[in-house]
Each structure stands twice: as C-alpha cells, then as structure tokens.
mmCIF file of the N, C-alpha and C atoms, coordinates in Angstrom:
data_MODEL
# 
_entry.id   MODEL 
# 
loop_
_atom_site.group_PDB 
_atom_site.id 
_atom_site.type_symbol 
_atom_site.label_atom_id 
_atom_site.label_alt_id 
_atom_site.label_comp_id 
_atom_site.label_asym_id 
_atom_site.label_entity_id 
_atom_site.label_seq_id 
_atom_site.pdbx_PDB_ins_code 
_atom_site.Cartn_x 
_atom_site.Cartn_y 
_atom_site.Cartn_z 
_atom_site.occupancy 
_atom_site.B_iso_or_equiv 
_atom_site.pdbx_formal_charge 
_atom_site.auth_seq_id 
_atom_site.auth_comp_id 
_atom_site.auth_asym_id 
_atom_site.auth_atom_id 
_atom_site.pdbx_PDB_model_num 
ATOM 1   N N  . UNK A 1 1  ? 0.811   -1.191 0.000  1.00 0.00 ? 1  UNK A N  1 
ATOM 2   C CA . UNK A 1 1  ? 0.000   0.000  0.000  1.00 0.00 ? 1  UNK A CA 1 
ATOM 3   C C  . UNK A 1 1  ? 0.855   1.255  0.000  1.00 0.00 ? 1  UNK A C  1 
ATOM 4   N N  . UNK A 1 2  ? 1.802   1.433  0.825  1.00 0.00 ? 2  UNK A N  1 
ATOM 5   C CA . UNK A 1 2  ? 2.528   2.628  1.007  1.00 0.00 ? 2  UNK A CA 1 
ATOM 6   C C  . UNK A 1 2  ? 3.793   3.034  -0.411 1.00 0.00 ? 2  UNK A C  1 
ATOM 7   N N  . UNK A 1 3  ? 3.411   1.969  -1.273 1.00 0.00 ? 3  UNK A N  1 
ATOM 8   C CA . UNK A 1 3  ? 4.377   2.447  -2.303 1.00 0.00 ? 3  UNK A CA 1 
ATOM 9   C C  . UNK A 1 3  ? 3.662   2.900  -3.087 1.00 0.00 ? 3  UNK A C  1 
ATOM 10  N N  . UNK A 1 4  ? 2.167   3.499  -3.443 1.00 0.00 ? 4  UNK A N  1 
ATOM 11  C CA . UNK A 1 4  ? 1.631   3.845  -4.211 1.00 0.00 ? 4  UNK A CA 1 
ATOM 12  C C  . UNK A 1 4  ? 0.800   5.343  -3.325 1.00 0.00 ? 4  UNK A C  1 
ATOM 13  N N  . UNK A 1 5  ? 0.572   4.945  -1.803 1.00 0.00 ? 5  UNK A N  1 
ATOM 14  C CA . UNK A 1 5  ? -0.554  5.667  -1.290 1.00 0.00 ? 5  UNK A CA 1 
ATOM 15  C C  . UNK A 1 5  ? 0.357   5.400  0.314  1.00 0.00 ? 5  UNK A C  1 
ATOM 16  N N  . UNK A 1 6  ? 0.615   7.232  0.886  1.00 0.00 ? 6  UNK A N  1 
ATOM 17  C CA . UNK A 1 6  ? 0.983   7.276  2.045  1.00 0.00 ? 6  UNK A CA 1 
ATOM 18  C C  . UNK A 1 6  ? 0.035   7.914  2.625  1.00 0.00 ? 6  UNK A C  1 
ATOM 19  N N  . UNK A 1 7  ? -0.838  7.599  4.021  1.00 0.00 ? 7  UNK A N  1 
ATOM 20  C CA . UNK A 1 7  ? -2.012  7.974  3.892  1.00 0.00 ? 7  UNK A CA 1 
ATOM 21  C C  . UNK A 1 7  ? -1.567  8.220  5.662  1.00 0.00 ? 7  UNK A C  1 
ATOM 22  N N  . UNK A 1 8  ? -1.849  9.626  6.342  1.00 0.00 ? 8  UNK A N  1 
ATOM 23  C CA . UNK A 1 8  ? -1.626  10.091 7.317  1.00 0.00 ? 8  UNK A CA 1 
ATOM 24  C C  . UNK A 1 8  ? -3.126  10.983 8.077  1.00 0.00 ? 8  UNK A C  1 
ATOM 25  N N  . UNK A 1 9  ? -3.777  10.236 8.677  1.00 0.00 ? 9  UNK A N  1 
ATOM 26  C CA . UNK A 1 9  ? -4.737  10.363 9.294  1.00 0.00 ? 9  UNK A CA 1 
ATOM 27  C C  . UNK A 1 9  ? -4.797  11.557 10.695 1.00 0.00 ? 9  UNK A C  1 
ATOM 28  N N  . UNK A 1 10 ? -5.689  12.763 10.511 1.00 0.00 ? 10 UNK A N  1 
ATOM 29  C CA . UNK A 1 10 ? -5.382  13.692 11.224 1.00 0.00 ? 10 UNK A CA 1 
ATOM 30  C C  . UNK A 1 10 ? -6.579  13.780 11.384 1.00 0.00 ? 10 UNK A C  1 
ATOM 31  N N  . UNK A 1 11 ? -6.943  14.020 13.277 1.00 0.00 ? 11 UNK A N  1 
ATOM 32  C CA . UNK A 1 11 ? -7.971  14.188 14.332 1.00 0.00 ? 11 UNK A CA 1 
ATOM 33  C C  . UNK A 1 11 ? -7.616  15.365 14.608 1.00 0.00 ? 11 UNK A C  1 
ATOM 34  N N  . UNK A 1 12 ? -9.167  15.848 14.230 1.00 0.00 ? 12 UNK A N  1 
ATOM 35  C CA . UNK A 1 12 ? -9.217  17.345 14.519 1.00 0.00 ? 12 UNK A CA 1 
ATOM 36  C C  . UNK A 1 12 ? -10.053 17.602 16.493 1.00 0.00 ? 12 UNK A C  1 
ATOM 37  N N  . UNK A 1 13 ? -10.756 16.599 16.857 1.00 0.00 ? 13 UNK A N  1 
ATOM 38  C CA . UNK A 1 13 ? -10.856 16.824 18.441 1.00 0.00 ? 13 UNK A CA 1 
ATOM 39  C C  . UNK A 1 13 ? -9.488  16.987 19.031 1.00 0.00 ? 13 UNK A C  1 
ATOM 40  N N  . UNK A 1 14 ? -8.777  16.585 18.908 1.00 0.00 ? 14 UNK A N  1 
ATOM 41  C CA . UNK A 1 14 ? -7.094  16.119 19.664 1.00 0.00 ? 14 UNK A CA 1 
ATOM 42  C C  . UNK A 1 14 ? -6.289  16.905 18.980 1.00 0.00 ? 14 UNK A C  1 
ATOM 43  N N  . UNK A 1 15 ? -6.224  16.824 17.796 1.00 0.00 ? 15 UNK A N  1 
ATOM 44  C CA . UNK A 1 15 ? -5.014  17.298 16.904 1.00 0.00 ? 15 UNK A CA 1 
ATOM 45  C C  . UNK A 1 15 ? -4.093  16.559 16.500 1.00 0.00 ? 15 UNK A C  1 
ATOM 46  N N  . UNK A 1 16 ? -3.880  15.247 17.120 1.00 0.00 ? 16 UNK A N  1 
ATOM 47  C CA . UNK A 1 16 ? -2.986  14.101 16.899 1.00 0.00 ? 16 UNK A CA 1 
ATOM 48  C C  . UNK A 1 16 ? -3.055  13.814 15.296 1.00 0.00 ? 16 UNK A C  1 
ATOM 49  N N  . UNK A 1 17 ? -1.901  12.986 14.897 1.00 0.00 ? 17 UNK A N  1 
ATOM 50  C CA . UNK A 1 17 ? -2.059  12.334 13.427 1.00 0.00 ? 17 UNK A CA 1 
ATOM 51  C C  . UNK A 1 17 ? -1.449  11.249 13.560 1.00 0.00 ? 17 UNK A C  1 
ATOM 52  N N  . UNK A 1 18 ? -1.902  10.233 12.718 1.00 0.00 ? 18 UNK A N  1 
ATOM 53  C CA . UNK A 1 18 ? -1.417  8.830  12.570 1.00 0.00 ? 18 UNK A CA 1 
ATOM 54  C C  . UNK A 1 18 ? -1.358  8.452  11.598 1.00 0.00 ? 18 UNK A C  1 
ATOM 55  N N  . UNK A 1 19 ? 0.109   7.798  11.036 1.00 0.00 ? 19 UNK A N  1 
ATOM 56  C CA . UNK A 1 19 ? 0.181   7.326  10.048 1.00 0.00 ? 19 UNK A CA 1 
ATOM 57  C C  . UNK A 1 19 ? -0.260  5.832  9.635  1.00 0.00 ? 19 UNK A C  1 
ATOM 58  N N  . UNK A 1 20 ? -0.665  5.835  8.388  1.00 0.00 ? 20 UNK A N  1 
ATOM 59  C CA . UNK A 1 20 ? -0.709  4.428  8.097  1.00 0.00 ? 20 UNK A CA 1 
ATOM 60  C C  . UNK A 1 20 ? -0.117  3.773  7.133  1.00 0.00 ? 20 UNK A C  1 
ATOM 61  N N  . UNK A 1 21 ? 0.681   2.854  7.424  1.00 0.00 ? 21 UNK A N  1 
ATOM 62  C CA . UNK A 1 21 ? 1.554   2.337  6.304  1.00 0.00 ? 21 UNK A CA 1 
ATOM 63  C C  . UNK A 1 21 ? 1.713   1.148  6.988  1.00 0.00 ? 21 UNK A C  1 
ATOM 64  N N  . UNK A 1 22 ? 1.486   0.274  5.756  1.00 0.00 ? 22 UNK A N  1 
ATOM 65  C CA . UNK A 1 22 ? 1.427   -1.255 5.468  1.00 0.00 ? 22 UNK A CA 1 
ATOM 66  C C  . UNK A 1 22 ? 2.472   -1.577 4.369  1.00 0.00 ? 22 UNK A C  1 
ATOM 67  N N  . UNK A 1 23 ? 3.260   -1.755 4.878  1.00 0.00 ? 23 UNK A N  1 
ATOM 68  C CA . UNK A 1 23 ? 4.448   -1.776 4.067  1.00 0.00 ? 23 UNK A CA 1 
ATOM 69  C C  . UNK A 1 23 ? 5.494   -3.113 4.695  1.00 0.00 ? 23 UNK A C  1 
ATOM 70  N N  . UNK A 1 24 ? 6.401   -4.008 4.546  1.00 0.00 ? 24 UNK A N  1 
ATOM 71  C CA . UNK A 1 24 ? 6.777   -4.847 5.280  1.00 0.00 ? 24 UNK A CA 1 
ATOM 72  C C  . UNK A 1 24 ? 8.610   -4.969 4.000  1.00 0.00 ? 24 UNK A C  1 
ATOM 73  N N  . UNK A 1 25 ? 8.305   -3.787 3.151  1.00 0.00 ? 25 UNK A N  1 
ATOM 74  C CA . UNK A 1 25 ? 9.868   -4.102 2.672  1.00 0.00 ? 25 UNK A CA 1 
ATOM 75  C C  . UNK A 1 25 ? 10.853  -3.224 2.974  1.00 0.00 ? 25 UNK A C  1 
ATOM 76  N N  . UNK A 1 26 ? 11.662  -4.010 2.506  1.00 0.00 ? 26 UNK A N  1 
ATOM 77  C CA . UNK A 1 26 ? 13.144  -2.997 3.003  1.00 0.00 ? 26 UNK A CA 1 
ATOM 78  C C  . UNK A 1 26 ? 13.568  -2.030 2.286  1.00 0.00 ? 26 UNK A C  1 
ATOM 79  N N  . UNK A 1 27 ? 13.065  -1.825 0.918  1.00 0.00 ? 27 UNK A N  1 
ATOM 80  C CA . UNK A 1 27 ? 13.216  -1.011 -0.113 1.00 0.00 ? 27 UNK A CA 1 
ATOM 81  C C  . UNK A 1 27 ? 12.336  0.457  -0.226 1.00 0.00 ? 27 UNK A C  1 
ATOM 82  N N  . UNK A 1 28 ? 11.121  0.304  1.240  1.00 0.00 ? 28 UNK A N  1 
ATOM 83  C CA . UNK A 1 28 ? 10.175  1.124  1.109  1.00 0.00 ? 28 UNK A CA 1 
ATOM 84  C C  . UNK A 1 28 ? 10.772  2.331  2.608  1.00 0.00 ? 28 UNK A C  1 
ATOM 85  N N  . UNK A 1 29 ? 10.884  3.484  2.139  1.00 0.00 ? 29 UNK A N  1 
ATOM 86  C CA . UNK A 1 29 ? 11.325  4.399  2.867  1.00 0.00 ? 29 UNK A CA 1 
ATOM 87  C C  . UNK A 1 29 ? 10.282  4.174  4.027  1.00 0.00 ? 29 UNK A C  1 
ATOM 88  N N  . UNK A 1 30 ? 9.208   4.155  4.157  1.00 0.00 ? 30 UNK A N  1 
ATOM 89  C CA . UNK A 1 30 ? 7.790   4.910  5.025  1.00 0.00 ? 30 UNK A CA 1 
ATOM 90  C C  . UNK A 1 30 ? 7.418   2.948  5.534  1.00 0.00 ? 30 UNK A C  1 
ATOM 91  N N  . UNK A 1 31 ? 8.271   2.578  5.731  1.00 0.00 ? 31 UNK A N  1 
ATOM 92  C CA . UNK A 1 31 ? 8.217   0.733  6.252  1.00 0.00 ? 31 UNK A CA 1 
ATOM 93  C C  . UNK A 1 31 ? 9.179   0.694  7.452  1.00 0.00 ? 31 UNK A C  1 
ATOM 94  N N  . UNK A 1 32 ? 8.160   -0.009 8.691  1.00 0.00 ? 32 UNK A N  1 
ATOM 95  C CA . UNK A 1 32 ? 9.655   0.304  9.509  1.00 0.00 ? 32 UNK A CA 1 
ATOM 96  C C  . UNK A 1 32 ? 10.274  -1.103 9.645  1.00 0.00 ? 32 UNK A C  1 
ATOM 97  N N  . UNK A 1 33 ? 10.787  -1.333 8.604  1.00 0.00 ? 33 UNK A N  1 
ATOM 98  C CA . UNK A 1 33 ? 11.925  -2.454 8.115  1.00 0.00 ? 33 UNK A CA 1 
ATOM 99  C C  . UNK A 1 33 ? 12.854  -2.004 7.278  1.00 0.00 ? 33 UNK A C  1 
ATOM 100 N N  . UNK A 1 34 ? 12.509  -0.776 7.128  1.00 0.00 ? 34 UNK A N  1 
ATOM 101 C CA . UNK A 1 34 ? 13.558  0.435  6.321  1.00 0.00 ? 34 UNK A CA 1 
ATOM 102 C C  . UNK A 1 34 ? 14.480  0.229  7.552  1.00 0.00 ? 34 UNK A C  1 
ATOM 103 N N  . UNK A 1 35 ? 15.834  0.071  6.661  1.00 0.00 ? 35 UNK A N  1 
ATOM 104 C CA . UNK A 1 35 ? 16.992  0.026  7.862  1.00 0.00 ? 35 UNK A CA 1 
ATOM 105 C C  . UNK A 1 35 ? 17.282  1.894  7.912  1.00 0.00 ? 35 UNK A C  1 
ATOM 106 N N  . UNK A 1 36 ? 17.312  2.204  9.303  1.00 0.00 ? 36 UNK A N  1 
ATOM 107 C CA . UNK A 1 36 ? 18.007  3.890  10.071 1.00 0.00 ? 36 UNK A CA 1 
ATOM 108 C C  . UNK A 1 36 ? 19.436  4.150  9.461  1.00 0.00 ? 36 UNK A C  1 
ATOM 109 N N  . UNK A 1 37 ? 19.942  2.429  8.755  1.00 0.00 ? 37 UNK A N  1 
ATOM 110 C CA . UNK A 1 37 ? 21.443  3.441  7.991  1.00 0.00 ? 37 UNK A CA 1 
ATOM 111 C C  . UNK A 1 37 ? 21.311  3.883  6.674  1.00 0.00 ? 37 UNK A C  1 
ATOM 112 N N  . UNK A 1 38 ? 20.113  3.512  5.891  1.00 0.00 ? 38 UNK A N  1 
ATOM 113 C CA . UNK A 1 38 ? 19.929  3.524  4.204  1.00 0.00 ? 38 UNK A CA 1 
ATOM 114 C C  . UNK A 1 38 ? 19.422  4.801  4.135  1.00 0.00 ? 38 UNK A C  1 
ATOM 115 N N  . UNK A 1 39 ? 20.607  5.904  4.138  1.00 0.00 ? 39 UNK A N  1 
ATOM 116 C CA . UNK A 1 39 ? 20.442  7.503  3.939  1.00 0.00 ? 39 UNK A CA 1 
ATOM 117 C C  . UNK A 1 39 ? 20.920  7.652  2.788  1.00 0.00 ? 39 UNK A C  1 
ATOM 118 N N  . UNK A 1 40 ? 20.081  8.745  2.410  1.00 0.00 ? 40 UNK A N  1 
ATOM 119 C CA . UNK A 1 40 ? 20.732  9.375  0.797  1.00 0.00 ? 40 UNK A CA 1 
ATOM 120 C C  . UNK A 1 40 ? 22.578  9.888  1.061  1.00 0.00 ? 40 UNK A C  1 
ATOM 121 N N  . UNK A 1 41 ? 23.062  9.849  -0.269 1.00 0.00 ? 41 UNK A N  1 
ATOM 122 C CA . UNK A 1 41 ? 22.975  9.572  -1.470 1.00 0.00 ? 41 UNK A CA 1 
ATOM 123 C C  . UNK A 1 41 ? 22.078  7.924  -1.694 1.00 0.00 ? 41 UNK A C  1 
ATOM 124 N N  . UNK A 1 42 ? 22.605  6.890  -1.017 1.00 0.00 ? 42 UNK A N  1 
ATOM 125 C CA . UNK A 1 42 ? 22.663  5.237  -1.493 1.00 0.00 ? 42 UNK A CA 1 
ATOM 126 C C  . UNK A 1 42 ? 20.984  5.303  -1.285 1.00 0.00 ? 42 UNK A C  1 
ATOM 127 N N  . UNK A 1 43 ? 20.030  6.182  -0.073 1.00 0.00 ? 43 UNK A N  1 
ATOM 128 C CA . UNK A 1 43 ? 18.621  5.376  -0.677 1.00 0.00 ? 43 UNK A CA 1 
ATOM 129 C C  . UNK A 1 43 ? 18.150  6.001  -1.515 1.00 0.00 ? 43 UNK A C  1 
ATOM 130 N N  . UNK A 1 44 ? 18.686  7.004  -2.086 1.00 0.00 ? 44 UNK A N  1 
ATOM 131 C CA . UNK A 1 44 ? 17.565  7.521  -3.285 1.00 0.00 ? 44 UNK A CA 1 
ATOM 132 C C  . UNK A 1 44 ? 17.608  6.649  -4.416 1.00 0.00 ? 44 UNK A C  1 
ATOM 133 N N  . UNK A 1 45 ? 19.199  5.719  -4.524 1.00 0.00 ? 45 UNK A N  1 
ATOM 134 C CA . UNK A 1 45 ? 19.747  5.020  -5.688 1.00 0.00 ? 45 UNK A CA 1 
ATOM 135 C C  . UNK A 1 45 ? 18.621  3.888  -5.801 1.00 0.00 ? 45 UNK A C  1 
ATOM 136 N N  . UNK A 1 46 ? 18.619  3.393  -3.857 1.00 0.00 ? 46 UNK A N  1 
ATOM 137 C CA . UNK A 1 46 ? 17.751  2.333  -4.127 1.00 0.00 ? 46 UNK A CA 1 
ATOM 138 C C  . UNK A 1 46 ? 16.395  1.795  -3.359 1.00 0.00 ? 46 UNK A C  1 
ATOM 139 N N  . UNK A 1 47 ? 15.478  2.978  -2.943 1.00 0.00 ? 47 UNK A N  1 
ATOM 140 C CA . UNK A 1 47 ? 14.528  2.829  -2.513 1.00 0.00 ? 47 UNK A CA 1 
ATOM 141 C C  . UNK A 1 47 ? 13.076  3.412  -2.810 1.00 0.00 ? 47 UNK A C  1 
ATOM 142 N N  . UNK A 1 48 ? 12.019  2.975  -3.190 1.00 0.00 ? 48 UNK A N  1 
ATOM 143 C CA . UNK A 1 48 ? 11.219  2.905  -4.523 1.00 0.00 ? 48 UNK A CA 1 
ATOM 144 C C  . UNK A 1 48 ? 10.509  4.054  -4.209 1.00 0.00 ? 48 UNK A C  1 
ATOM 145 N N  . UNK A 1 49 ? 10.543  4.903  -3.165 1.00 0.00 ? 49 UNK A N  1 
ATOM 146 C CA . UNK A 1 49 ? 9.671   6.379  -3.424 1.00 0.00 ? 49 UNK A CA 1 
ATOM 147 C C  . UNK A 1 49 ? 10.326  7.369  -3.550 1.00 0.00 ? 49 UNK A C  1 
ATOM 148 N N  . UNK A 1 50 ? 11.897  6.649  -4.026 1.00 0.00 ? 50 UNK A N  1 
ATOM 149 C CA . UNK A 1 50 ? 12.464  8.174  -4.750 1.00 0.00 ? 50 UNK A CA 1 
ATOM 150 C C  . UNK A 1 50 ? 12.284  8.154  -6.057 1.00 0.00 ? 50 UNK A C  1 
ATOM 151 N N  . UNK A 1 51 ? 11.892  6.717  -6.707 1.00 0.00 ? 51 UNK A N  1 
ATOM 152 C CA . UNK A 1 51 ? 11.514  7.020  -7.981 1.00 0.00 ? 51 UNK A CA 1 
ATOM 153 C C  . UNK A 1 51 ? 10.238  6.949  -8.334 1.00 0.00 ? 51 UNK A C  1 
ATOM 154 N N  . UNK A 1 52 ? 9.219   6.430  -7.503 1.00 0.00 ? 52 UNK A N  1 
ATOM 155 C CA . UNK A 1 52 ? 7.679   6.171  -7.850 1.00 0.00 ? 52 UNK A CA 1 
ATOM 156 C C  . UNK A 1 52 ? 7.224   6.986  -6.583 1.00 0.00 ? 52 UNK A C  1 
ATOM 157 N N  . UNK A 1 53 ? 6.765   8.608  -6.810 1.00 0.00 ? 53 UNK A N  1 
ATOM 158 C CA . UNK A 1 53 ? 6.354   9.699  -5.329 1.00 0.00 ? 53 UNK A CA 1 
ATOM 159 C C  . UNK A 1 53 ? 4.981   8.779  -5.405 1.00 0.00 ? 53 UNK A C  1 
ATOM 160 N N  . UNK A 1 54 ? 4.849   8.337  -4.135 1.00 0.00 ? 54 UNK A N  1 
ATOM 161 C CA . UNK A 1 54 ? 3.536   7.955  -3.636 1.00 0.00 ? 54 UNK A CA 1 
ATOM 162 C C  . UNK A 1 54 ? 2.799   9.092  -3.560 1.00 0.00 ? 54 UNK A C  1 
ATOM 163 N N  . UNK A 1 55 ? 1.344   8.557  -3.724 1.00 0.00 ? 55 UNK A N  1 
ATOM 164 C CA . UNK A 1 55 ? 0.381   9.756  -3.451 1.00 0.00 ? 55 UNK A CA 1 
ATOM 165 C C  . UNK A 1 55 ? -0.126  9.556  -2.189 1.00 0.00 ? 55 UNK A C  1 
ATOM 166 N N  . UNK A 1 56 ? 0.383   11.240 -1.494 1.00 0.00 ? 56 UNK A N  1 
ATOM 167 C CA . UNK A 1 56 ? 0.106   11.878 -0.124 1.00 0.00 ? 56 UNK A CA 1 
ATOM 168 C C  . UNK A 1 56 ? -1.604  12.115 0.059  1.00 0.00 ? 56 UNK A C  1 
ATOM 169 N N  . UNK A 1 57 ? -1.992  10.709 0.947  1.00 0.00 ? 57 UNK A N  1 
ATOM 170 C CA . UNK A 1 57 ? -3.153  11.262 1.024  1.00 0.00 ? 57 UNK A CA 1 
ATOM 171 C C  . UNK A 1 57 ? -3.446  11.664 2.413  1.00 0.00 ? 57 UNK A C  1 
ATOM 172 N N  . UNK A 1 58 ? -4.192  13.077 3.160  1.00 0.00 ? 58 UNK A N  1 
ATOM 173 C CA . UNK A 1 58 ? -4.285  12.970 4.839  1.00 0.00 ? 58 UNK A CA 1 
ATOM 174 C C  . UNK A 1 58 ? -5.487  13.556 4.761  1.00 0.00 ? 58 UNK A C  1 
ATOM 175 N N  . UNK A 1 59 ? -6.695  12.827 5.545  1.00 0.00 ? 59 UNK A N  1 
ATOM 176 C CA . UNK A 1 59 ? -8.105  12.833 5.802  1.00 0.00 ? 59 UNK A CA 1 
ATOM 177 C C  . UNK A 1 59 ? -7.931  13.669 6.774  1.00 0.00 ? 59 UNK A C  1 
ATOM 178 N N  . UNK A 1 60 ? -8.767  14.422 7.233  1.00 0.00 ? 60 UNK A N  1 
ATOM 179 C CA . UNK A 1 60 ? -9.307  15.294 8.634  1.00 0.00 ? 60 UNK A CA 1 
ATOM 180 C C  . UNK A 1 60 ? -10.433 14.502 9.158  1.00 0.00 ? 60 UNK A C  1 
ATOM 181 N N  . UNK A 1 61 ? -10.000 14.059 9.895  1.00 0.00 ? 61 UNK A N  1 
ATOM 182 C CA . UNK A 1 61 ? -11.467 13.337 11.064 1.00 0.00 ? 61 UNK A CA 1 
ATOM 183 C C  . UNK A 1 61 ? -11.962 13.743 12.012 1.00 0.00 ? 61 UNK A C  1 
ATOM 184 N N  . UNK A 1 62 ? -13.329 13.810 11.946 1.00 0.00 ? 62 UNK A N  1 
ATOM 185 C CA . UNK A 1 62 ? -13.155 14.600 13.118 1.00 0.00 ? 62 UNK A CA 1 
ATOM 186 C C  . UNK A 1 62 ? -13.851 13.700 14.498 1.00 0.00 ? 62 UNK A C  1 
ATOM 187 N N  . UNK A 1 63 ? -12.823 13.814 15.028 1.00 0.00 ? 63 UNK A N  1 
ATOM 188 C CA . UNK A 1 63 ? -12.798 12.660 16.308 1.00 0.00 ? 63 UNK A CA 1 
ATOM 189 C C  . UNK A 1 63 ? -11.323 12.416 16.781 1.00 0.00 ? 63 UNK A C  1 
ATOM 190 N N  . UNK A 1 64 ? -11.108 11.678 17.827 1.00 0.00 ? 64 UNK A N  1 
ATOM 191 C CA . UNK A 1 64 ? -10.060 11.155 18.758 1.00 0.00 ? 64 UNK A CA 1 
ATOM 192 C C  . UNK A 1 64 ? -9.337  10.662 17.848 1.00 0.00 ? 64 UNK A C  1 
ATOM 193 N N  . UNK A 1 65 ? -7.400  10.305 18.281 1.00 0.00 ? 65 UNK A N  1 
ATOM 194 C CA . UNK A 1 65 ? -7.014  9.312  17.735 1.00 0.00 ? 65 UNK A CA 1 
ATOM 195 C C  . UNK A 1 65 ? -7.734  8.244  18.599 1.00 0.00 ? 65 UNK A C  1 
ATOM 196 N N  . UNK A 1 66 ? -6.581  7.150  17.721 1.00 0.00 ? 66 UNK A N  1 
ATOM 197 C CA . UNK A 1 66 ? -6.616  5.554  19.022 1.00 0.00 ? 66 UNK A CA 1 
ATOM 198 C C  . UNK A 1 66 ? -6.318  5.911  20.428 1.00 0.00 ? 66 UNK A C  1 
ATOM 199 N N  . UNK A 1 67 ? -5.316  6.846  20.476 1.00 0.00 ? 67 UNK A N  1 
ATOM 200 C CA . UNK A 1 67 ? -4.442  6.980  22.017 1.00 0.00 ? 67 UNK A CA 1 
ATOM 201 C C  . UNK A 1 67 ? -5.356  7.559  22.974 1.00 0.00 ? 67 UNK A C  1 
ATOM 202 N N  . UNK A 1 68 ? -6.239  8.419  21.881 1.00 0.00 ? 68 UNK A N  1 
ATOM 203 C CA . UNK A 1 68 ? -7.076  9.472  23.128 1.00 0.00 ? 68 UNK A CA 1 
ATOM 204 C C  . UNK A 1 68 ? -7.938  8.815  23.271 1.00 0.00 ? 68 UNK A C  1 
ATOM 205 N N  . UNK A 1 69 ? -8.705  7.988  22.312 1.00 0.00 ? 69 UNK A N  1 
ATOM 206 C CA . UNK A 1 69 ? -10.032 7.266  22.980 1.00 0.00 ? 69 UNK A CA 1 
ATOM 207 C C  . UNK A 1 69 ? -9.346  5.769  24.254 1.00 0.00 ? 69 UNK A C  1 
ATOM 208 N N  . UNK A 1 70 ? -8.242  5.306  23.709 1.00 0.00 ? 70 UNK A N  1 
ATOM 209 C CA . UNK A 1 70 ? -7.977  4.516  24.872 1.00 0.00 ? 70 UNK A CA 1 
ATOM 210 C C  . UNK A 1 70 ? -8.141  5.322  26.408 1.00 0.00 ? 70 UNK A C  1 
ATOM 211 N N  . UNK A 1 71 ? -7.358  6.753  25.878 1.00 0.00 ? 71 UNK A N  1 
ATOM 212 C CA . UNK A 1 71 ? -7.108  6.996  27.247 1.00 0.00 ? 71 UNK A CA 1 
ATOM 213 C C  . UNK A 1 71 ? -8.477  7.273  27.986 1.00 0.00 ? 71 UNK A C  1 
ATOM 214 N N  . UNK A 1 72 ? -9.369  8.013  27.069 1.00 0.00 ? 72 UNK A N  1 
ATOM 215 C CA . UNK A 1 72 ? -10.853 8.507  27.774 1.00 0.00 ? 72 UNK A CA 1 
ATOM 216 C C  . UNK A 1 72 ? -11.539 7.153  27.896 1.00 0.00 ? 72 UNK A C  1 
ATOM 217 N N  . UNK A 1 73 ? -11.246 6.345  27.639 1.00 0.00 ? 73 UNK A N  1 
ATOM 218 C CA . UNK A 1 73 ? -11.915 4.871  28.202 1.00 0.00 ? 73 UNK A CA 1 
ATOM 219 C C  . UNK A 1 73 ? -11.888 4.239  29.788 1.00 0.00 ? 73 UNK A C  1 
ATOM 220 N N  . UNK A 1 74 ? -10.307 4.411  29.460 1.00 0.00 ? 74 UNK A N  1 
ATOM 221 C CA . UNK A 1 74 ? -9.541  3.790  30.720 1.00 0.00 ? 74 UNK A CA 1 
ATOM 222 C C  . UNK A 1 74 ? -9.905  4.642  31.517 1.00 0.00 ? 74 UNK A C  1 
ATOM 223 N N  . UNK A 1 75 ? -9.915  6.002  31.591 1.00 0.00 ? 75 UNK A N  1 
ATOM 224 C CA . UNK A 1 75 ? -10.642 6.900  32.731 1.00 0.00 ? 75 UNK A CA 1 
ATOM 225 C C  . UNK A 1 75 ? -11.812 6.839  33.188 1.00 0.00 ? 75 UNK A C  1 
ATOM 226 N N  . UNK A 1 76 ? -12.951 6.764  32.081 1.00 0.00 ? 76 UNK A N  1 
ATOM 227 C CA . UNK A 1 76 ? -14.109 6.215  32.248 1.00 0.00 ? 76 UNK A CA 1 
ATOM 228 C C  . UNK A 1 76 ? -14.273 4.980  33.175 1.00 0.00 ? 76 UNK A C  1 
ATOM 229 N N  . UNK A 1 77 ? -13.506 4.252  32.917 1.00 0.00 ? 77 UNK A N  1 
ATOM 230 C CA . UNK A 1 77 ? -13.572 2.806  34.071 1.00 0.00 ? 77 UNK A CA 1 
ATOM 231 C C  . UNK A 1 77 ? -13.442 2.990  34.897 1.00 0.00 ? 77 UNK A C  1 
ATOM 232 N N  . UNK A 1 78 ? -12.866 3.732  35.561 1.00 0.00 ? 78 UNK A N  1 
ATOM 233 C CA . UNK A 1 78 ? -12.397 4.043  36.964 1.00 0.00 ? 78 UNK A CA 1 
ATOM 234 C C  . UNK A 1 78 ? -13.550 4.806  37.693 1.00 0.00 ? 78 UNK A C  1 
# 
C-alpha cells in the first residue's frame, strides 16, 4: 500500500495524526523495516519512493485518535 498511497490520518478533536503504512519491505522508505542506515545519497539510488512519489493522502477526522479514545476509556472505568 505505502508504495503507491501514504495515507496520514489527522484528528481534529485532539489534533494528533497517525500514520498508516502497510508496508513490510526494506526497499520502502515509510516501512519500519527500512533500515536507520539507508540515507541518501545510497537510498535515493535504491529505494522505490524516490523514484515512484507515492500519493500523499491525509483525511481530517473529526474525532479522537486511538491513544485518546484509549485513554478517555480507561478513565471512564475508573
């Protein structure tokens, strides 16, 4: 998914954003199996959204992330 469509989900109650990427290769920048040493110059040579720009998509929701509704849950219980 994330080599075609990087899709970053933004809650407008909270303000939080969350990304979503389903990605599981090593070649994909926005995958966290992207190794922390494959920095440009060498990843632009060889990692596929320097040559295929995914399309940036980010929704406005309006509601909680995950984190805030966990947290207003867990308070609620108490």
């Amino acid at each position: 998914m994330c080599r075609w469509r990087h899709v970053k989900n933004m809650y407008l109650r909270c303000g939080h954003a969350e990304e979503l990427i389903k990605c599981e290769s090593t070649y994909c920048r926005f995958s966290s199996n992207h190794p922390k040493s494959c920095v440009p110059p060498y990843c632009s040579r060889t990692c596929i959204q320097y040559h295929l720009f995914p399309e940036r998509y980010v929704p406005s929701i309006n509601g909680f992330c995950s984190a805030c509704t966990s947290a207003m849950s867990s308070r609620s219980r108490r």
